[in-house]
C-alpha positions as CSV (number, residue, x, y, z in Angstrom):
1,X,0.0,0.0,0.0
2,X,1.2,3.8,-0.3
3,X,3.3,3.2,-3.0
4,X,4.8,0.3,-2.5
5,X,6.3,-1.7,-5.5
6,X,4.5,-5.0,-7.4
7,X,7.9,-5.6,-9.5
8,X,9.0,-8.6,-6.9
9,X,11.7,-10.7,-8.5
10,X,11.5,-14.4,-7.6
11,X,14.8,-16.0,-6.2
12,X,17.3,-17.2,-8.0
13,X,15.5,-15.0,-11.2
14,X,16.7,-11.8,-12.5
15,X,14.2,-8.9,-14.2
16,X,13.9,-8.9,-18.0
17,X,16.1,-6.8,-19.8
18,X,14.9,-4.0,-21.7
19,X,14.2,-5.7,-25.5
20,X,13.4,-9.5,-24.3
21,X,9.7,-10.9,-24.9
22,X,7.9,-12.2,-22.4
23,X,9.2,-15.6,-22.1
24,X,12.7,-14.1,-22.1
25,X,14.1,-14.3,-25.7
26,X,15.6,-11.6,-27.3
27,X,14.4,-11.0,-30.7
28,X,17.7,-11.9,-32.2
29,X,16.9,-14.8,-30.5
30,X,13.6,-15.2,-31.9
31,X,14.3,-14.8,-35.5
32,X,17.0,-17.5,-35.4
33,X,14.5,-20.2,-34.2
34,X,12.1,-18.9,-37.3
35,X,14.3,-19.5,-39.6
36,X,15.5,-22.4,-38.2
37,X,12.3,-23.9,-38.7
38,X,11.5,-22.8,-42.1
39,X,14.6,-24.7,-43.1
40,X,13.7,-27.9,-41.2
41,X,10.3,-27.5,-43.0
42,X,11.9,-27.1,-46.5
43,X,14.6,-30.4,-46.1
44,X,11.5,-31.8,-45.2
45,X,9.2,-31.0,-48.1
46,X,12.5,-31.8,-50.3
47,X,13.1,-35.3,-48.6
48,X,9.9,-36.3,-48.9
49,X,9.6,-35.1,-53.2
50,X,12.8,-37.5,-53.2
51,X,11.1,-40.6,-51.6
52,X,7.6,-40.6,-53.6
53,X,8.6,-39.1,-56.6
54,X,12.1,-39.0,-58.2
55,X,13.3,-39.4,-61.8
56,X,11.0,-40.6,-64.9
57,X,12.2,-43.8,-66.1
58,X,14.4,-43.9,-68.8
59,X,13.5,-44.6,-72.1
60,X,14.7,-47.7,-73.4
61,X,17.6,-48.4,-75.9
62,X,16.5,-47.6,-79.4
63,X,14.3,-45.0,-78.6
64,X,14.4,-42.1,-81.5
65,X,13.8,-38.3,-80.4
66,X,11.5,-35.9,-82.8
67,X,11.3,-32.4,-82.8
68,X,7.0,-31.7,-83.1
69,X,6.3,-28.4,-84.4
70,X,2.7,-27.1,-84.1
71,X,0.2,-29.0,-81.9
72,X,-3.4,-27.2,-83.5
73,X,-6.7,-28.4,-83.7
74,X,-7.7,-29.1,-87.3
75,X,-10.3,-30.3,-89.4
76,X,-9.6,-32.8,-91.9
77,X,-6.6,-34.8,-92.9
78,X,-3.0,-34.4,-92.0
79,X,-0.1,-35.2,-93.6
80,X,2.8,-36.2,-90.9
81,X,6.0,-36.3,-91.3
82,X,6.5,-39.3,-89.2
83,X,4.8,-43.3,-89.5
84,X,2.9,-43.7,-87.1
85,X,2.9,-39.9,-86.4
86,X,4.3,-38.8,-83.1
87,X,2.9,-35.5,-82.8
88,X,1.1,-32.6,-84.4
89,X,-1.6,-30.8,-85.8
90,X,-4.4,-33.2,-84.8
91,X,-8.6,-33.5,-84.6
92,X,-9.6,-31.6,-82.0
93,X,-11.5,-34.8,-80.3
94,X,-9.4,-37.6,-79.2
95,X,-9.1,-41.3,-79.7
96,X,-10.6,-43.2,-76.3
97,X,-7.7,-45.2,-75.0
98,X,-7.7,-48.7,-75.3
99,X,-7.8,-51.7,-77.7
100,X,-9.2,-52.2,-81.3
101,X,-9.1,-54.1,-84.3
102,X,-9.7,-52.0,-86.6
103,X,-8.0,-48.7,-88.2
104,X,-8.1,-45.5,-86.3
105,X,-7.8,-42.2,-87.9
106,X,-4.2,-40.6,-87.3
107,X,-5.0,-37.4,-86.4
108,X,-7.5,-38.6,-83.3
109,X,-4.6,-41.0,-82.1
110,X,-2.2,-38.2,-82.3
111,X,-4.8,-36.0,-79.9
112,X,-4.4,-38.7,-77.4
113,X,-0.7,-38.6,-77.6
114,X,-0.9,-35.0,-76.3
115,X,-2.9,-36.0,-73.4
116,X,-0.1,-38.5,-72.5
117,X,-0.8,-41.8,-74.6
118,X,1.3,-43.8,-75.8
119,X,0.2,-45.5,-78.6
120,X,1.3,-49.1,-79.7
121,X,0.8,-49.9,-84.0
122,X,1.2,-53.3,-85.4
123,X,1.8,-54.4,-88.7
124,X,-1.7,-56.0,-90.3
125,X,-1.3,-60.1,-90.2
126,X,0.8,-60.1,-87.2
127,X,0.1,-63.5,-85.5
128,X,-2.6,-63.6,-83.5
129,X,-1.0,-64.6,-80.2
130,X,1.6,-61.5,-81.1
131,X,-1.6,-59.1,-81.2
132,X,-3.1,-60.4,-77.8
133,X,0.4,-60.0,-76.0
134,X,0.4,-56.4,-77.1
135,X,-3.4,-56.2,-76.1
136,X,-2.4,-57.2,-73.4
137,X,-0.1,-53.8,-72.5
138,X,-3.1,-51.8,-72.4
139,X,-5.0,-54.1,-69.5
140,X,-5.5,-52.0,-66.7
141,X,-3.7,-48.6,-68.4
142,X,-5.3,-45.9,-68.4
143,X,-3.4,-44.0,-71.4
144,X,-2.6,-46.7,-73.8
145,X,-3.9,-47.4,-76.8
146,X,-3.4,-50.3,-79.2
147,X,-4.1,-50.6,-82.8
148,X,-3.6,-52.1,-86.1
149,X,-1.3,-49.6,-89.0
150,X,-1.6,-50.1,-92.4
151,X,2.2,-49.6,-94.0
152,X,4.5,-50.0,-91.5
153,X,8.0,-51.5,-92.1
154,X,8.1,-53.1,-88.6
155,X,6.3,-55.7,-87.0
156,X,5.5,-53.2,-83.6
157,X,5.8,-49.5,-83.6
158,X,5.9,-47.4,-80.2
159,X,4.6,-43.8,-79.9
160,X,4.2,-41.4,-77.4
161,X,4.4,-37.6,-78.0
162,X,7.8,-37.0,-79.8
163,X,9.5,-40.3,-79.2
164,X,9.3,-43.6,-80.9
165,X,10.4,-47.0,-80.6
166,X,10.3,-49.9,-83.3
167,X,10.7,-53.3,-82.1
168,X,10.8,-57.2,-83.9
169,X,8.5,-58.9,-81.6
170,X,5.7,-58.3,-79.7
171,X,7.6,-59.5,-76.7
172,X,10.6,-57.4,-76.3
173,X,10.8,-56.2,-72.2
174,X,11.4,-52.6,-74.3
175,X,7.8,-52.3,-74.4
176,X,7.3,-52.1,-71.1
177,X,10.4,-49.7,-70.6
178,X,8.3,-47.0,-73.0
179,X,5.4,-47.7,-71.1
180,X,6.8,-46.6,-68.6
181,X,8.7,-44.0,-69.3
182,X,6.1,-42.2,-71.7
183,X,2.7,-42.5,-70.6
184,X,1.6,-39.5,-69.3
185,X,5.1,-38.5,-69.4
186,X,6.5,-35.0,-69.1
187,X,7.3,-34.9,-73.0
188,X,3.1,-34.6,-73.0
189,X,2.0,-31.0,-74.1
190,X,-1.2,-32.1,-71.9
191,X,-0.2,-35.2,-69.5
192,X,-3.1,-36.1,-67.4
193,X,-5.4,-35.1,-69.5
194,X,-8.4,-37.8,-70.3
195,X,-8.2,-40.3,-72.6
196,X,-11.7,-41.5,-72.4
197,X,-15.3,-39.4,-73.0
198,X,-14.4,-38.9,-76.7
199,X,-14.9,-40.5,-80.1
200,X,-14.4,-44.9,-80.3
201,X,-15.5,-48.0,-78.4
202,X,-12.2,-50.0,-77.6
203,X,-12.9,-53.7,-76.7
């Protein structure tokens, strides 16, 4: 009472200093545990892109490189400069993903190579058990798509968006390699994009 001072100091304690926080830090102090954490937080985020994600796979040996130049929608045919095409002007609906029989037009198929497909082209008369094995690729994929090519020079033709592999027998483990590597791969103008909800009914 009558003016008596409230600032008691515990024993063994000492008064803040003029500049410390409440829980007695200096700012200095402070700032150095802020950035501390925003590095732990970054190694983290970093660590954990490393473990789930990494590297594409490579592309298998053989596989040829194209430059693509424009990538518009068009009406009516094109003329491409590679066979199968690998890219390009291209309808402006795609090809649905999957297996068929029958001849597809280019310039649908070439559409669902920008959303990520990779499309596999056999050469007309190819033994039957050849054709399922291929078929057989696409089971359970949702961006590959599997056809019949009048034309080619080689019994099985690879595509995917600027790259393409050609290969003697519908059994080569490169197959899988360009799977893998391509579909939906970052050579895609559009990867991700759908491959189903457009034009054909693949078996």
């Amino acid at each position: 009472m009558g003016g008596a001072s409230n600032n008691k100091t515990e024993p063994g304690s000492r008064p803040l200093e003029a500049g410390q926080g409440q829980a007695g830090v200096s700012p200095s102090v402070r700032a150095l545990r802020v950035v501390m954490t925003a590095v732990g937080v970054l190694v983290l985020a970093v660590s954990a892109c490393n473990s789930s994600g990494g590297d594409a796979a490579a592309p298998p040996d053989g596989t040829e490189q194209f430059d693509v130049g424009t990538a518009n929608h068009v009406s009516g045919d094109v003329e491409y400069s590679q066979t199968p095409p690998v890219g390009g002007d291209h309808d402006p609906a795609w090809q649905n993903c999957g297996v068929y029989r029958q001849r597809v037009r280019e310039e649908n198929a070439v559409h669902s190579l920008e959303h990520g497909a990779v499309w596999i082209t056999y050469r007309p008369g190819l033994e039957d058990e050849a054709i399922q094995a291929l078929e057989e690729r696409a089971r359970g994929e949702t961006h590959v798509l599997v056809t019949p090519f009048e034309g080619l020079d080689d019994r099985v033709v690879l595509s995917a968006w600027g790259r393409q592999l050609r290969v003697d027998s519908a059994d080569d483990e490169r197959i899988d390699a360009f799977i893998s590597a391509f579909q939906q791969g970052p050579q895609s103008p559009e990867a991700g994009a759908s491959c189903s909800g457009a034009i054909g009914d693949p078996r």
